[in-house]
N, C-alpha and C positions, 0 to 999 in steps of 0.2 A: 284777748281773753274772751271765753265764753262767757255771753250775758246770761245771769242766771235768771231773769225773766221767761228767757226761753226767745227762740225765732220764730214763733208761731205763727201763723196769720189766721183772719176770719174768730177770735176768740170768740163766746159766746156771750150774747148782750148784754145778760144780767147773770149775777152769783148766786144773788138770794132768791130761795125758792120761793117759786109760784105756785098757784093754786094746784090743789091735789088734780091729777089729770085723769081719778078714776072719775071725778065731780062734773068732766064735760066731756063734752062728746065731739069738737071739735078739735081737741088737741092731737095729732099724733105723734107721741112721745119716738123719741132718737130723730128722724128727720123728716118735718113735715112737707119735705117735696115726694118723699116715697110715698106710695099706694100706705092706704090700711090694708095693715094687716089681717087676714081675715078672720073669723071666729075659729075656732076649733078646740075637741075635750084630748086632753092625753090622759091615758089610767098608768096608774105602777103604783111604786113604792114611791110614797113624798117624805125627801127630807127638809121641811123646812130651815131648818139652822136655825132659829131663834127658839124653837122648840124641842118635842120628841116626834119621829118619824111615823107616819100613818103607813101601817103596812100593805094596804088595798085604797089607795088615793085615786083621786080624780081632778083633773085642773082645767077649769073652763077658760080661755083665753081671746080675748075681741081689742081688736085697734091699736095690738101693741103692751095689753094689759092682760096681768092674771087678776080677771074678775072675779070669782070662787074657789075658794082650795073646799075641796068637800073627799066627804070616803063614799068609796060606792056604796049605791046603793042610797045618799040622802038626796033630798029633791034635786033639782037641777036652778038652776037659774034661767030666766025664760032669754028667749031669742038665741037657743042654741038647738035648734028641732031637727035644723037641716045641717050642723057642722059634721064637716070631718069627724071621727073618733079614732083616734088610736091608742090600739091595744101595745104601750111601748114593750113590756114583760121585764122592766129593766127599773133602775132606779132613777128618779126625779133628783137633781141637786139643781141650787141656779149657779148660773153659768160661772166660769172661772175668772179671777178679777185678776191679772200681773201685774205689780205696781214697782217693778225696775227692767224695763229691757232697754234695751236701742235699738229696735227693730231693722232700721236700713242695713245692719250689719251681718243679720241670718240668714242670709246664702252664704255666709262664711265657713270655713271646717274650722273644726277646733285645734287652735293653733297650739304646739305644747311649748308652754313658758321654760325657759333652760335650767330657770332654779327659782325660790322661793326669794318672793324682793320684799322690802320692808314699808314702802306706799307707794303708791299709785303713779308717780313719779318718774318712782326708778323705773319702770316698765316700757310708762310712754317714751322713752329717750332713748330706748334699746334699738340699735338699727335691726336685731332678729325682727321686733314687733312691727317695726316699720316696713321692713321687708316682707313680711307675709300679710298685713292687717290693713295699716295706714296707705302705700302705695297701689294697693289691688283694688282698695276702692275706691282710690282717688281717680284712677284708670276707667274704673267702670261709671263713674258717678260723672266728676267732673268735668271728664274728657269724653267722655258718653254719657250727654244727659238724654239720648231717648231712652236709653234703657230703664229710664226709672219706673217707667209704668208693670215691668217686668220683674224689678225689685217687690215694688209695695205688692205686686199682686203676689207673687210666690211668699213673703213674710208676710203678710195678712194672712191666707192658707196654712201657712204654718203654724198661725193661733188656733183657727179653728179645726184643723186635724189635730188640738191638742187640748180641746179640751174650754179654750179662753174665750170668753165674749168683749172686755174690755182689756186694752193693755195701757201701758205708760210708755212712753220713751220714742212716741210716733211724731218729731218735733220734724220730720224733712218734709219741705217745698220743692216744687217744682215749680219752674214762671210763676211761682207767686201763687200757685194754685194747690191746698192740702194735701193730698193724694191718699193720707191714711184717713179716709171719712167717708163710712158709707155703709160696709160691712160689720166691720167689727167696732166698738166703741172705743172712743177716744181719749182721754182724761184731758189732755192740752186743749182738744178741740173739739169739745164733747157734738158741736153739733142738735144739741138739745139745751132750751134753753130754761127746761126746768134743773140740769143739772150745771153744778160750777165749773170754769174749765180751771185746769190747775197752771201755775207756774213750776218751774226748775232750775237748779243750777248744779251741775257740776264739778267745775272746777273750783279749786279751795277757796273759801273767804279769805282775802289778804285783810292782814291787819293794817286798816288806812280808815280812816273817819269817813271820807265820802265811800268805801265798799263799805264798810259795816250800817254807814246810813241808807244806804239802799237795801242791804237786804233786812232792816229793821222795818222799813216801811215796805217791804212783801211781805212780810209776817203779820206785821200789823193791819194788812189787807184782807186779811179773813182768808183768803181761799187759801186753799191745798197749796203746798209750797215743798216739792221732792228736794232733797240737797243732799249730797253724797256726803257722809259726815263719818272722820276717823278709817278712811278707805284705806286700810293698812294695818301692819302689826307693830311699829316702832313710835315712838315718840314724837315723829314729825307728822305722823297719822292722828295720835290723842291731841294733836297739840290745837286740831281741828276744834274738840268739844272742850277745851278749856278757856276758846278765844270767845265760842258762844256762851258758855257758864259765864264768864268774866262780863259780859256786855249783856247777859239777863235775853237772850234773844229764843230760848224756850216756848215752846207755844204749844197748843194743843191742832194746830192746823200744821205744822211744821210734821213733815216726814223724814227722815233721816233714814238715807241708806248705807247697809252694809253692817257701821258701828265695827266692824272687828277690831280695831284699836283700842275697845275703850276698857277701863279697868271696870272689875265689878262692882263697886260702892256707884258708878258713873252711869246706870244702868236704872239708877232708883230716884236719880235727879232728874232721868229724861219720864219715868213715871209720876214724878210727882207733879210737872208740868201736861200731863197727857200726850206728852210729845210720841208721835208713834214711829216704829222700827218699821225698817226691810230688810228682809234676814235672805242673803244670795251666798247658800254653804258652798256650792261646787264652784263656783267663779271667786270664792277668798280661801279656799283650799288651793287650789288649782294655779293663781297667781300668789298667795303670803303662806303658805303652808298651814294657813288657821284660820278660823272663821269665828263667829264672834262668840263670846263666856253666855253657852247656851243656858245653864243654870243659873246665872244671874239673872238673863234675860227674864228666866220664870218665874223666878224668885222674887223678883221686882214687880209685876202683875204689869208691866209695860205693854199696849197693844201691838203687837205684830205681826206682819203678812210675809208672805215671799214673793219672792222677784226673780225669773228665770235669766238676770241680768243682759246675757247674745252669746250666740254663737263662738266666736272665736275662745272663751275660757268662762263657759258657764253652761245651763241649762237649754235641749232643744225647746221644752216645753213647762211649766208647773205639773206635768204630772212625773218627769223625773227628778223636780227640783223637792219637792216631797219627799219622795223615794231618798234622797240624800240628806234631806234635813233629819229623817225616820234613825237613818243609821248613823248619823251625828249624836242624836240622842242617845242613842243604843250603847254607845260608847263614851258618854260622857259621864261619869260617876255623877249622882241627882241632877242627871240633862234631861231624863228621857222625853219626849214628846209624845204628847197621846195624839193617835187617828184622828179623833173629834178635834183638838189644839188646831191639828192643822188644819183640819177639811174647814176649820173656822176663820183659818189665817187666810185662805186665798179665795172667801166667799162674805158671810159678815161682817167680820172685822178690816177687812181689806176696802169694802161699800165705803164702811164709816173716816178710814184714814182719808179716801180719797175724797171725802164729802158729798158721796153719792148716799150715802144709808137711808137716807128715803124714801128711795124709788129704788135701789138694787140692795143685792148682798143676802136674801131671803126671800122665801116663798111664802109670800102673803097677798091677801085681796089688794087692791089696788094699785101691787107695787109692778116693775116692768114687767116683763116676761121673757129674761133671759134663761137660758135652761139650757141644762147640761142634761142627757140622760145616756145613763153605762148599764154593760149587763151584771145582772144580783151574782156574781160570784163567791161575796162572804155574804156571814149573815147580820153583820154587822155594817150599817152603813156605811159608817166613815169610815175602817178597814175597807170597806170597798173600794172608796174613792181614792184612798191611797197607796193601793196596792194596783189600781189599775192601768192599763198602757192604751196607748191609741187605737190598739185594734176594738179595743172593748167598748167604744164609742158607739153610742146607739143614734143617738140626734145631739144636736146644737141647733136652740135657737135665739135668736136674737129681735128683741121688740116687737115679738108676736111672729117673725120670721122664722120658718126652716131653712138655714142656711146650711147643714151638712148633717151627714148622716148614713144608715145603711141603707141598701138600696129600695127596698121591700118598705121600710116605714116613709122614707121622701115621695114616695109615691103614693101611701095610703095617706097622705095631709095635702093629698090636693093637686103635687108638682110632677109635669111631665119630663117626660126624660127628655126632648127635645130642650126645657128649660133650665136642664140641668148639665150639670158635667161629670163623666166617671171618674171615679180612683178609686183604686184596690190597697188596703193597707193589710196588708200581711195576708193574702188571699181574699181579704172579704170585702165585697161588692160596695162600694160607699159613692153615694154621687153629693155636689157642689151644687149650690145656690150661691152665684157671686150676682145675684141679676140687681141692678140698680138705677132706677131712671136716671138720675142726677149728676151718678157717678165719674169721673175724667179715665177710668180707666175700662167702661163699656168697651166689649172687644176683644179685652186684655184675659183670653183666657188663662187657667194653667199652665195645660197644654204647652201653650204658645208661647208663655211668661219662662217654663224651665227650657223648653227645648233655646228661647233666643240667650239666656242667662249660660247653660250649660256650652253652648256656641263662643260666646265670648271669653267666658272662665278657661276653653282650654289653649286658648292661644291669646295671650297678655297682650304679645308684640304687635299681632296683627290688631287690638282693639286697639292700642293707642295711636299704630298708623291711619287706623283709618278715622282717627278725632279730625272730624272741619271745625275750622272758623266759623263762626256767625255772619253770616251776609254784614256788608258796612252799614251801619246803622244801630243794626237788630239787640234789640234787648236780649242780655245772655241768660239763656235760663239756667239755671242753679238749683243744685239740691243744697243745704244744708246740712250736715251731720255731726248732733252735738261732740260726738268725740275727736275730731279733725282737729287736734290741736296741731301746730306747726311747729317742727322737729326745733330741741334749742341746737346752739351754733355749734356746740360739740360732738352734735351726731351727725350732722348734713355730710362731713367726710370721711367717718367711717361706713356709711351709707351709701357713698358713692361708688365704696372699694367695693360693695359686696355686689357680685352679680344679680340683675332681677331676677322674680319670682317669673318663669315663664308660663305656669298654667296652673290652677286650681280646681279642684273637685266643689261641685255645686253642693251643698251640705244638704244632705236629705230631709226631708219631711218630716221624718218618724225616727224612734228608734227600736221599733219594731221591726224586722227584718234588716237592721245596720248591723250585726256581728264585729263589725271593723270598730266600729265605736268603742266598745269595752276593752279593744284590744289596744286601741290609743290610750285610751286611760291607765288601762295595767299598765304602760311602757312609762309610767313618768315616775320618777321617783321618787317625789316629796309627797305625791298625793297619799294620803292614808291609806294604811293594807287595809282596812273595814269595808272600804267605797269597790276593792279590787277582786278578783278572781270569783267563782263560782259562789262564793257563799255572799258577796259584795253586791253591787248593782244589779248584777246576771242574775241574781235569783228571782228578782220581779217581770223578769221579762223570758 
């Protein structure tokens, strides 16, 4: 069984925060082996989230930090004479927080489940799921552990062409070594030791005194604690939150994903504890036929975010898993979700679950300086941000870093194209900042990360002939993948019967310029006609 501690390694020393890091000038916040950050103003439209939007904003930024939110025009803050200025002409949001993926798993395609299962269970033991999900990356992982640096680098790119500064669910090693740290934030492994790292688990609480005394004392550890809770539509899904109801294991640190199982009066127990939600509609549409009682959820004032859950039966990104929470609502008699609900669910309130919200989640003086910035398409902020795709990506940065962007603006903040790397998302010019002193995967371009991934993916056979042994001796390196659970005894042979998977498509980046994607999705049956054809998902894109 999956420890739901999590396999983390290198957690971070301390939980409880430390002194404010606007107060010294020694700290730099996310990883103090990288460079400071350096100064620099960006003007737009500022959304802070904890406020109203300043329509002609300006954001002074040094060491990692937003020192100033001001509007043009009001004084400056001194020691900004010589910085960068960029004119971004788009809107300021901070960066996107995911609080449910499994990142190792998004070079996966989306796999289409055969019918709607009733929990989490039924699924894993399916040899289809085995057959397309569980063995292709046990092929590429296991049996090919170089390739991992190829993984993490192409799923990390995948956050950041989407929009995310921090994600959840980066719990794989390699020798012992993080590999998701450096880029993009970590919640397991935040790598900052003003921020708490989180715990996880999984796989269901067995009803046994020593599991439920363990995950009593996670809870009662204070920090962030993700636990898949009621992952399903049947009884043996709720029967999850009635073992917690029953044993009082409620908490306001406690994050619970998914919830589709639970009934709606069960929605106002998890608010009255502050216990907070992870609402993943297209990956519990897409494997239970339903996703969780959206109007309960709001009706209860319960805090919640979303979670682009992975690839194989979920979201490529938070900016499509919006897009389908959007029309969840639209559809749900008193479900609707408002623009602002959400653009709060995977920015403020998303900080606060994961026990970041004092240093991320808003744009304010002394908090970090993750930043998302898109172009003004509506005139309404949060319609903005939810209506947006990856093309509309102006900058992403991260702890005073530009790490991606369009081309024209990564160049006016200072970086040369030597330091940079191209990509075109839907024709338009976008270059990569992956540069990281510290980093284990320096080297590991894109580039080089899809073309050796897409090499492998298309011939199964040849990656597993060519898996070596380890020298005699040599410590075996490993990745981890929290979903690797091992098949029960009644599938291993209908599994056997079933011929392998001999090649898979490297699942793209975007779904900007994928066509094929909406055309998988209309082919399943159980998925709701809302999510499907021209007036469905296709209309935002």
């Amino acid at each position: 069984m999956t420890d739901f501690t999590g396999k983390t390694t290198g957690e971070a020393a301390s939980v409880a925060a430390g002194p404010d890091p606007a107060a010294r000038s020694d700290i730099v916040p996310f990883d103090a082996a990288a460079p400071s950050a350096s100064a620099m103003v960006m003007f737009g439209k500022i959304v802070p989230m904890h406020g109203e939007a300043i329509d002609d904003g300006v954001l002074y930024l040094n060491k990692g930090l937003i020192v100033a939110v001001r509007k043009r025009g009001d004084p400056s803050p001194a020691g900004f004479e010589g910085a960068p200025r960029i004119e971004t002409g788009g809107v300021i949001y901070p960066g996107l927080l995911d609080l449910h993926n499994h990142l190792a798993y998004n070079i996966l395609p989306l796999w289409i489940p055969p019918r709607a299962f009733g929990n989490r269970n039924d699924w894993l033991k399916l040899p289809d799921y085995r057959r397309f999900v569980n063995t292709p990356m046990g092929t590429l992982t296991r049996r090919r552990p170089d390739l991992i640096k190829s993984i993490v680098r192409y799923v990390e790119t995948k956050l950041l062409v989407g929009g995310v500064t921090s994600g959840q669910g980066m719990h794989s090693t390699f020798g012992g070594v993080p590999y998701f740290q450096g880029i993009v934030r970590n919640f397991e492994v935040p790598a900052d030791r003003e921020l708490p790292s989180a715990k996880h688990k999984i796989t269901d609480l067995e009803d046994e005194p020593a599991e439920i005394d363990k995950f009593r004392r996670t809870v009662q550890s204070g920090k962030p604690f993700f636990f898949h809770l009621a992952e399903g539509r049947d009884l043996v899904a709720r029967a999850q939150f009635e073992l917690l109801k029953r044993e009082q294991l409620f908490a306001n640190n406690l994050v619970t994903i998914h919830c589709a199982g639970l009934e709606p009066p069960d929605f106002a127990r998890l608010a009255e504890a502050n216990t907070r939600v992870v609402w993943s509609p297209l990956s519990n549409l897409l494997l239970y036929g339903k996703t969780l009682e959206v109007k309960s959820l709001l009706q209860s004032g319960a805090p919640f975010s979303l979670g682009s859950d992975w690839t194989p039966s979920g979201s490529r990104n938070l900016l499509l898993e919006m897009k389908v929470a959007t029309l969840v609502g639209r559809n749900t008699p008193n479900g609707n979700v408002s623009a602002r609900k959400l653009a709060e669910a995977v920015t403020i309130v998303a900080a606060r679950s994961a026990g970041w919200g004092d240093k991320l989640g808003s744009i304010e003086d002394g908090k970090y300086a993750d930043l998302l910035v898109l172009d003004a398409d509506k005139p309404d902020p949060y319609d903005n941000l939810v209506a947006a795709t990856e093309r509309d990506i102006r900058l992403v940065v991260i702890a005073g870093h530009v790490r991606y962007g369009d081309e024209a603006l990564v160049g006016t903040a200072g970086l040369a194209q030597a330091e940079t790397e191209p990509l075109r998302v839907d024709g338009r010019a976008k270059r990569l900042n992956l540069n990281h002193p510290t980093s284990p995967l320096n080297g590991v371009t894109l580039a080089k990360a899809t073309e050796a991934l897409r090499d492998e993916m298309s011939d199964l056979e040849r990656a597993v002939s060519r898996s070596l042994a380890p020298p005699l001796g040599a410590v075996q390196d490993t990745i981890e993948l929290e979903l690797d659970i091992e098949p029960e005894n009644d599938v291993i042979a209908p599994l056997a019967a079933l011929p392998p998977i001999k090649s898979l498509e490297l699942d793209a980046l975007t779904i900007v310029g994928d066509a094929r994607y909406f055309d998988t999705l209309d082919s399943i049956p159980h998925l709701p006609a809302f999510l499907k054809g021209a007036a469905g998902l296709r209309s935002f894109y």
